[in-house]
C-alpha positions in Angstrom: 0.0 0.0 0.0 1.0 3.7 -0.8 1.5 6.3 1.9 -1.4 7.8 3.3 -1.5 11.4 5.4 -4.3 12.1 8.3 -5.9 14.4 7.5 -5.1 17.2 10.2 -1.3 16.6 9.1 -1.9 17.3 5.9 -4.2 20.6 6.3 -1.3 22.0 8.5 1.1 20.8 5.5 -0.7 22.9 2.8 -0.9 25.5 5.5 3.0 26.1 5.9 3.7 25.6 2.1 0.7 28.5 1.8 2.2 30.4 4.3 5.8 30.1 3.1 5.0 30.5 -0.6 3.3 33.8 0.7 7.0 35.1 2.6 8.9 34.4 -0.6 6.9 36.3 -2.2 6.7 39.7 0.0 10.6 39.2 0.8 9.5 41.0 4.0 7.4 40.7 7.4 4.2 42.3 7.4 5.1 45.3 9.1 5.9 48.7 7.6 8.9 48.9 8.4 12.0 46.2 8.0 15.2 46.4 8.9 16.4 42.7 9.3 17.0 40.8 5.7 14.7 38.1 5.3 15.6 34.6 4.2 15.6 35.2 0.6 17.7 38.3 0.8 20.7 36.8 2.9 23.6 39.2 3.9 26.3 39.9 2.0 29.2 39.6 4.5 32.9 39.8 2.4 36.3 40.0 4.1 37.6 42.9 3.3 40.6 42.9 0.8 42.2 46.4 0.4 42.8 47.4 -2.7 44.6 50.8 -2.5 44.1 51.4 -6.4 40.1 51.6 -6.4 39.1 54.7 -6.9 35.5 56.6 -7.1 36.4 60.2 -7.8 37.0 61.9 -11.5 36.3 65.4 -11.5 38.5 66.4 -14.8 35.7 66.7 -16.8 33.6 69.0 -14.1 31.7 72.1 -15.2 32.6 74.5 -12.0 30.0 76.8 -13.3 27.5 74.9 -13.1 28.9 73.5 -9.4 28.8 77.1 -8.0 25.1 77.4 -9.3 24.1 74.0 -6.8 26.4 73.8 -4.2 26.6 74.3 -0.1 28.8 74.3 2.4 29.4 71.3 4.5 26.3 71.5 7.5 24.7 68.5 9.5 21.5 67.3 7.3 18.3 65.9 9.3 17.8 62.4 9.3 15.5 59.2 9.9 15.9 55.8 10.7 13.8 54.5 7.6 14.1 55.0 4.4 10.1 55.9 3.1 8.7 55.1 -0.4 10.0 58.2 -2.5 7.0 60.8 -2.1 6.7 64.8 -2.9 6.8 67.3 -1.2 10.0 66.2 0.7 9.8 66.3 4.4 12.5 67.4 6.7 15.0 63.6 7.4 13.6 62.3 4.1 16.6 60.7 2.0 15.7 62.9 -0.5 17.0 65.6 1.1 19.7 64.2 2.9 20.7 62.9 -0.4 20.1 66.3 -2.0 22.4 68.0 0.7 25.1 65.4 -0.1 24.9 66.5 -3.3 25.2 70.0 -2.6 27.9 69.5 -1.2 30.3 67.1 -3.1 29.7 70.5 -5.6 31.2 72.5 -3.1 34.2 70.0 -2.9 34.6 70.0 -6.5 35.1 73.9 -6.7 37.5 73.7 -3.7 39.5 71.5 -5.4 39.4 73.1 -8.8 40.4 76.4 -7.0 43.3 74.9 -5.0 41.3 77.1 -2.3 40.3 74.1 -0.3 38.7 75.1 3.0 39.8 71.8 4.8 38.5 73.6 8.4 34.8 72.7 7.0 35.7 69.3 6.1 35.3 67.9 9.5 31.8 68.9 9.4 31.3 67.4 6.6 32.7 64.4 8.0 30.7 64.8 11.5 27.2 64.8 9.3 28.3 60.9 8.1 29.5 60.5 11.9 26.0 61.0 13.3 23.7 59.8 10.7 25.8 56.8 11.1 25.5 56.8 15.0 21.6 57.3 14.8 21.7 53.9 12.5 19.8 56.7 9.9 18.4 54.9 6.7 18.8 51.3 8.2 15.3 50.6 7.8 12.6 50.3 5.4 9.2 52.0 5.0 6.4 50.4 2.7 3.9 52.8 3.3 1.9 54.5 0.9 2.7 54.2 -3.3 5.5 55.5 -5.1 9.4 54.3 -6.1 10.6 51.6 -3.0 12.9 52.3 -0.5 14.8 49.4 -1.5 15.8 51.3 -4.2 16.0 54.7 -2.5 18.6 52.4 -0.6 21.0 51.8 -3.2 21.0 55.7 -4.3 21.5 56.9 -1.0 24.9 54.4 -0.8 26.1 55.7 -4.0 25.9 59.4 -2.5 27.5 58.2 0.9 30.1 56.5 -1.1 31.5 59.8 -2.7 31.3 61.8 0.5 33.4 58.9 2.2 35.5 58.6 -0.4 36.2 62.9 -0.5 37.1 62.5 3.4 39.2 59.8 3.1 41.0 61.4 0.0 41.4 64.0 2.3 43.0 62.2 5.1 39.2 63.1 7.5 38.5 59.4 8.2 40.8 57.5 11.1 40.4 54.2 12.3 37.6 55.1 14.6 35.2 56.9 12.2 36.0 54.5 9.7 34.7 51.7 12.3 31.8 53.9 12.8 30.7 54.0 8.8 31.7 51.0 7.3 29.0 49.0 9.9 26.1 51.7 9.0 26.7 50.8 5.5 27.0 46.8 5.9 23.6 47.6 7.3 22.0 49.4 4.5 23.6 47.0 1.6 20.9 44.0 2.5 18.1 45.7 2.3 18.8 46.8 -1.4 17.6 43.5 -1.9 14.1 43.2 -0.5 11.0 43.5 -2.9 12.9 44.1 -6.2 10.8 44.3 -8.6 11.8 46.1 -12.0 15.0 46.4 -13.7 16.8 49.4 -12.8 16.5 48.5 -9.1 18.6 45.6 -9.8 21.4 47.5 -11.3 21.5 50.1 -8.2 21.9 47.2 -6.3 25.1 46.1 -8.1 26.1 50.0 -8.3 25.8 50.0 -4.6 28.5 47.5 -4.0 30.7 48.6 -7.0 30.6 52.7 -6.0 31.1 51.4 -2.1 34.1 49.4 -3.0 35.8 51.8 -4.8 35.2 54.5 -2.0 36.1 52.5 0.6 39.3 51.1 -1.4 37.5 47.5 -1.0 38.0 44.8 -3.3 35.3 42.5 -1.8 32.5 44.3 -2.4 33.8 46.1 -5.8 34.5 42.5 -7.0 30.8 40.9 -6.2 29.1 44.2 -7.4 30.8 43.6 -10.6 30.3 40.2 -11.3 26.6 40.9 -10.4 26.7 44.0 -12.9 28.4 41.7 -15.8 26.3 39.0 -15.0 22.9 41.5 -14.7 23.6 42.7 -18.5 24.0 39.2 -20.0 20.7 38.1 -18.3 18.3 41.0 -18.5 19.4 42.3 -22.0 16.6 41.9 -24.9 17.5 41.1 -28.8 16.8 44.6 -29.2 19.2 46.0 -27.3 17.3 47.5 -24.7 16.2 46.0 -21.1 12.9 46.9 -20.8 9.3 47.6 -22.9 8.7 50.9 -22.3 11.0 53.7 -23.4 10.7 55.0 -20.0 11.8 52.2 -18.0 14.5 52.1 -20.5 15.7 55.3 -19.7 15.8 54.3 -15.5 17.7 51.6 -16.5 20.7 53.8 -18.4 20.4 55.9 -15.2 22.2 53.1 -13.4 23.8 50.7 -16.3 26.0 54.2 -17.5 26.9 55.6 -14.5 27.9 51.8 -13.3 30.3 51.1 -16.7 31.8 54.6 -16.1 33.0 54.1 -13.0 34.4 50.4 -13.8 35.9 51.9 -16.8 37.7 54.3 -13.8 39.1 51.6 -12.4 40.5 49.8 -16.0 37.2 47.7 -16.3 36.3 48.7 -19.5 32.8 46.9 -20.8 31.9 48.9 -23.0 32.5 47.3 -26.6 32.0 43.8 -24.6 29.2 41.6 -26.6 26.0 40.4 -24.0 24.2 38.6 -26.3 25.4 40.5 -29.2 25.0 43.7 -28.1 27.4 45.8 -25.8 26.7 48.9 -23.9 27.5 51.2 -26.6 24.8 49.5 -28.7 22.5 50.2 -25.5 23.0 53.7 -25.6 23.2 54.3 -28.9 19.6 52.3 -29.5 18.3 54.2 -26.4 19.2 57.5 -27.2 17.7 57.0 -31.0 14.3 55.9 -29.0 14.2 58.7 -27.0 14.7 61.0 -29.5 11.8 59.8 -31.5 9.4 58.8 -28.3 10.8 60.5 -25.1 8.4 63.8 -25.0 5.3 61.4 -24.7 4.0 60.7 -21.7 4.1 57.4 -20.6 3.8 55.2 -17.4 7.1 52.9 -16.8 7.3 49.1 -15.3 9.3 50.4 -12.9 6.3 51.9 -10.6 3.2 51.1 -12.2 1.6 54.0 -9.8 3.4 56.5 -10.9 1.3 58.9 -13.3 2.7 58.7 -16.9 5.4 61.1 -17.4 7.7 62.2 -19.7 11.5 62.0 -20.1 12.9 64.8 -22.1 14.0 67.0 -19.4 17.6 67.5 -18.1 16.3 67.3 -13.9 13.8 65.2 -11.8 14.5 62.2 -9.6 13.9 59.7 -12.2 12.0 61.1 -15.1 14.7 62.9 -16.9 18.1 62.1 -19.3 20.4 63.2 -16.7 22.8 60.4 -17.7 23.7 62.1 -21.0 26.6 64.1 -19.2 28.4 60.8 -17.9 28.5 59.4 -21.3 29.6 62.4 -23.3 32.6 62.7 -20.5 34.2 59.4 -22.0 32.6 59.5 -25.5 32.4 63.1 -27.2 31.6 62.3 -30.5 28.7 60.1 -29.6 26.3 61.3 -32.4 23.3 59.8 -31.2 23.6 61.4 -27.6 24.4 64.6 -29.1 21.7 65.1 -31.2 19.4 64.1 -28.3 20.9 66.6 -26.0 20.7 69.2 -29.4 17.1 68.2 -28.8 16.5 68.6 -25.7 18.3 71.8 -25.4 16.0 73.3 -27.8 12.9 73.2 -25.1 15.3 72.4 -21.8 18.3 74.8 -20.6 18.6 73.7 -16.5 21.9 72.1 -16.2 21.8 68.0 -15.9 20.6 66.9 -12.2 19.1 63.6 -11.4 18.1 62.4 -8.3 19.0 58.3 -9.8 22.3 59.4 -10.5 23.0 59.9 -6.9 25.2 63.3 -7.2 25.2 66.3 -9.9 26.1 65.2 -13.0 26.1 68.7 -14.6 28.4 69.7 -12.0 30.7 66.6 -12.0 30.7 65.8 -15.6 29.9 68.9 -17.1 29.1 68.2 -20.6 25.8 70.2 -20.2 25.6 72.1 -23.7 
């Protein structure tokens, strides 16, 4: 005879696979707010293996200005413990202001250093805002409430903006043992929750831009390494025959936000994948079929995969946090006589003169990499 099952055993059987079908799928308890990974969304604990030749900073193509137009003097910025759905107006703590004030002043920074007038008394400060958002555990949790772009992802853009403030201090001799015992732990707690809920694209490649940009800052091979097998390994997988990752022009475009940004900064440290074939295509291809697309499509509106709440929107505009071609300025940095991204920013130009500032890019880019006009 075959095996039977009572039938109380078995109810309470389908019950658990139910139940854990259910938690693989939200990635997260039902609270609102999660700080602790869940089990599909284990930590990412490396040994650290200094790598003194990583580097994060390249301000030789920087439009100063444009930097003195958006820039602020090192202060203490407010703070939360979570990180909230991204949501309009800002409130004072939100990450979108703390990242905005990071922003401000890594511009500052880059005129100081231009100048050769560097005020290095207001660099502690700067230094002393990481120290106590880090103290405070700030941004170490997540908060689902309400609609709009995750925090998971809000996550990954506000390591990218840490990462060049940590990496300006350290260039600048601000960070001993003891601060950097303090940061390095706030940001080992921030990387897992990158992770939780991912649901489109672009979020994926912040993810692997979070590890890469904190490597390099932190002159750390582990986590440069892993973000860059993940980036390598995120191209060949999510790339379509087209040569685009996603359906929608607009989703498209998030996606360049991150997969530009990321190949500049490996090309800074000698990775360059640029003309490397994923399926045919490399990343030149990418851009180069993207920036064609949005030429002919980006001034409709249009919704995008990447928040399906969001109202349709549209792209051709040179600032927003994620609805705008803000990347344009990393690319022509390495590649000036890119054609197609010229005559896109020729376009926009004719109906958009604000200098290049996106909110997905995690800093400036008008100010860092100039290239604005």
């Amino acid at each position: 005879m075959g095996r039977t099952f009572s039938a109380v055993p078995y109810t309470y059987l389908k019950r658990g696979v139910y139940y854990f079908v259910i938690c693989l799928i939200l990635g997260v308890s039902s609270t609102q707010e999660a700080s602790a990974c869940s089990f599909n969304c284990k930590k990412e604990e490396v040994k650290p293996q200094p790598n003194p030749k990583l580097k994060l900073l390249d301000f030789s193509n920087a439009d100063l200005a444009i930097c003195s137009q958006y820039q602020a003097t090192p202060t203490t910025i407010s703070t939360q413990k979570s990180v909230t759905r991204y949501r309009y107006p800002f409130k004072e703590g939100n990450f979108e202001l703390f990242m905005d004030g990071l922003a401000k002043q890594i511009n500052w920074y880059v005129i100081e250093q231009a100048t050769g007038k560097r005020n290095t008394a207001l660099l502690p400060t700067m230094r002393d805002n990481l120290i106590q958002a880090a103290n405070s555990d700030a941004f170490t949790q997540l908060d689902w409430t309400g609609k709009g772009g995750g925090p998971q992802f809000a996550t990954s853009l506000l390591i990218k903006s840490i990462s060049y403030i940590y990496a300006i201090l350290d260039s600048e001799k601000q960070l001993n043992d003891e601060d950097k015992a303090v940061l390095r732990p706030w940001v080992a707690k921030m990387l897992p929750n990158r992770l939780k809920r991912v649901n489109s694209v672009d979020t994926e490649f912040a993810g692997d831009n979070a590890l890469i940009y904190w490597g390099a800052a932190t002159k750390d091979n582990a986590y440069y390494q892993e973000g860059k097998e993940k980036f390598y390994k995120r191209i060949e997988r999510r790339i379509k025959s087209n040569a685009t990752f996603a359906k929608s022009v607009r989703h498209n475009n998030e996606v360049a936000h991150q997969l530009i940004p990321g190949a500049e900064i490996l090309a800074l440290n000698g990775e360059d994948l640029f003309d490397v074939k994923f399926k045919g295509f490399s990343v030149l291809d990418f851009v180069q079929t993207h920036s064609e697309w949005v030429y002919d499509k980006g001034s409709e509106r249009m919704k995008t995969e990447g928040d399906m709440h969001d109202p349709a929107r549209t792209i051709m505009k040179s600032q927003g946090f994620g609805t705008h071609l803000a990347w344009i300025p990393v690319h022509l940095s390495r590649f000036k006589n890119s054609q197609s991204v010229l005559d896109l920013r020729k376009k926009l130009r004719s109906s958009d003169l604000k200098p290049f500032y996106g909110q997905h890019l995690s800093i400036h880019t008008g100010c860092v990499y100039g290239n604005n006009w």
